[in-house]
C-alpha positions as CSV (number, residue, x, y, z in Angstrom):
1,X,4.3,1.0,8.3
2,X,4.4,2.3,4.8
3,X,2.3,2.4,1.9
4,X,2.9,-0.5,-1.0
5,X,0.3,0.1,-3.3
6,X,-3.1,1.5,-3.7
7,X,-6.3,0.4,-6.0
8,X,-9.1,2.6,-6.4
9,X,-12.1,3.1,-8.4
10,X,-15.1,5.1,-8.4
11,X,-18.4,4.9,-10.5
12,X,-17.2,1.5,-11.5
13,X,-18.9,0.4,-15.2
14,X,-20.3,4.1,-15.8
15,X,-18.4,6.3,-18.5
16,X,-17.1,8.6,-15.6
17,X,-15.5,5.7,-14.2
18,X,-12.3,6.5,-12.5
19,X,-9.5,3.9,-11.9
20,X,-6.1,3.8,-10.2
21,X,-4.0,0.5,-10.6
22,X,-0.9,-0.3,-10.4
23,X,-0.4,3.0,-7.8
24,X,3.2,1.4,-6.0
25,X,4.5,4.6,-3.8
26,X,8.0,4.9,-2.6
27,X,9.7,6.5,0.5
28,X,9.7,9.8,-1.2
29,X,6.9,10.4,-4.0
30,X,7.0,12.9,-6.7
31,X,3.3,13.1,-8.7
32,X,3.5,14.7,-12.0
33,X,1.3,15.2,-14.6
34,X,-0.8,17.3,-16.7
35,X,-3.4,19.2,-15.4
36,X,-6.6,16.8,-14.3
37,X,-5.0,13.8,-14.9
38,X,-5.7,12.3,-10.8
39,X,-2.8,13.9,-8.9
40,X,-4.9,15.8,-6.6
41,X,-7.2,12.9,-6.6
42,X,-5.0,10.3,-5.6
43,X,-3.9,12.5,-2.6
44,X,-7.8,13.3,-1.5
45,X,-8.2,9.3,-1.8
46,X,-5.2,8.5,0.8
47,X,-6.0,11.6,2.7
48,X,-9.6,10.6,3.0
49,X,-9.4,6.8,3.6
50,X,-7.1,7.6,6.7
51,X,-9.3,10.3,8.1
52,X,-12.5,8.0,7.5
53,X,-10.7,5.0,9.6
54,X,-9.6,7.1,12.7
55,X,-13.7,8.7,12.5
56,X,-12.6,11.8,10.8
57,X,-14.9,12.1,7.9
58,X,-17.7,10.3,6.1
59,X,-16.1,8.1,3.1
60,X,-17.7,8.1,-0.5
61,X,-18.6,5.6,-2.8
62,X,-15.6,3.9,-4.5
63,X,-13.6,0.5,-4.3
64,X,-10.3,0.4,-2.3
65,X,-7.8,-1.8,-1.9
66,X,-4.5,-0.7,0.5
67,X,-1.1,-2.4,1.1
68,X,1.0,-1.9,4.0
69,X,3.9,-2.9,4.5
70,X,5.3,-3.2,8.2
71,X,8.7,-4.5,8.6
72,X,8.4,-7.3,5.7
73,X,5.0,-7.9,6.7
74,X,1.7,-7.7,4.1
75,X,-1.1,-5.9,5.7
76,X,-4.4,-5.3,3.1
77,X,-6.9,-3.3,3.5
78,X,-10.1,-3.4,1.3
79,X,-13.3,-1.3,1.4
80,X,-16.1,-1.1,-0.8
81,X,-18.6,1.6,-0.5
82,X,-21.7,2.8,-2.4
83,X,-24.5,5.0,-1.5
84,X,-22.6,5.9,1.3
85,X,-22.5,2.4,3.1
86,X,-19.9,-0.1,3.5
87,X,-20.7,-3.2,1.7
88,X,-17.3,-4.8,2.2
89,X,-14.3,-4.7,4.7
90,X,-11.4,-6.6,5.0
91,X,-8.4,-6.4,6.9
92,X,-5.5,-9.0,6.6
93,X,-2.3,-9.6,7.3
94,X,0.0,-11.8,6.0
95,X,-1.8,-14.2,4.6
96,X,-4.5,-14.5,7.6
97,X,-7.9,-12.3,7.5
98,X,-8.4,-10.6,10.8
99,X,-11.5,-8.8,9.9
100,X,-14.2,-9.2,7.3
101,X,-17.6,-8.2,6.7
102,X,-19.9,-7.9,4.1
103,X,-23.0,-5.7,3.3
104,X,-25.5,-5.0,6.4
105,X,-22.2,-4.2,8.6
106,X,-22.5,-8.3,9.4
107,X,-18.8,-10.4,9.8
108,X,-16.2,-11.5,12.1
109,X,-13.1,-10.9,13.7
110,X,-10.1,-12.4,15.3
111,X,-10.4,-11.9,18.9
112,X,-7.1,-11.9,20.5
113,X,-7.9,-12.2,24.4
114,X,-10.2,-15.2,22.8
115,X,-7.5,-16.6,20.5
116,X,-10.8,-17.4,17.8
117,X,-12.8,-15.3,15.4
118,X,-16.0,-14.3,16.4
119,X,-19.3,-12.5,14.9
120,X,-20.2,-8.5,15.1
121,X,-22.4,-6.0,13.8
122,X,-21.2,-2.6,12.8
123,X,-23.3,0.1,11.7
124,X,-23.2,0.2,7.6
125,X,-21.7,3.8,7.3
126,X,-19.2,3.2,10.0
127,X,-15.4,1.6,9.5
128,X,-15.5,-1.8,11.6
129,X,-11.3,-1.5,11.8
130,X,-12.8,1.7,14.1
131,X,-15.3,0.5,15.9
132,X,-14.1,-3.2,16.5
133,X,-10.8,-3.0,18.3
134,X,-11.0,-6.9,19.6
């Protein structure tokens, strides 16, 4: 599986806003740029969303939007956080959502063994593509 782009934004509509569009990595990356211009920033971002779905570390507020791609397959991943609680999830692939859920840690899930999508609760500060593996 490899990353085909990446969205991002923190303190969305403030004047420290911070945005990343249009981020479309290849098999071999250089970043380069002058000094605080989101290099670092867009590594801790990668870095921290993967930690934060395999229960690593606690995520921060922001808006994030992955694409995978996995042998000509889309997967998407979108999370939106603030004050440190997930108010959006969604995990798709292709064009089919597998998992979504909004604020209160409410939503559903395609259950494989069931062959339908069915309803959970997931804590709000806790990744559901973590703790729902249906």
């Amino acid at each position: 599986m490899q990353l085909k782009s990446l969205e991002y934004t923190e303190f969305e509509g403030k004047p420290e806003a911070w945005i990343l569009e249009g981020f479309t990595p290849g098999k071999i990356n250089l970043l380069v740029g002058k000094n605080a211009s989101g290099k670092s920033r867009i590594l801790s971002v990668i870095h921290d969303m993967a930690r934060g779905i395999v229960g690593k570390r606690t995520f921060f507020d922001g808006n994030f939007i992955f694409v995978f791609d996995e042998n000509g397959q889309e997967i998407k991943y979108e999370l939106k956080v603030k004050n440190n609680e997930i108010i959006l999830e969604c995990f798709t692939v292709g064009n089919k959502i597998k998992l979504e859920r909004g604020a209160g840690g409410e939503g559903e899930i395609y259950a494989i063994k069931e062959g339908k999508t069915v309803e959970f609760q997931t804590p709000v500060n806790q990744h559901a593509v973590l703790a729902r593996r249906d």
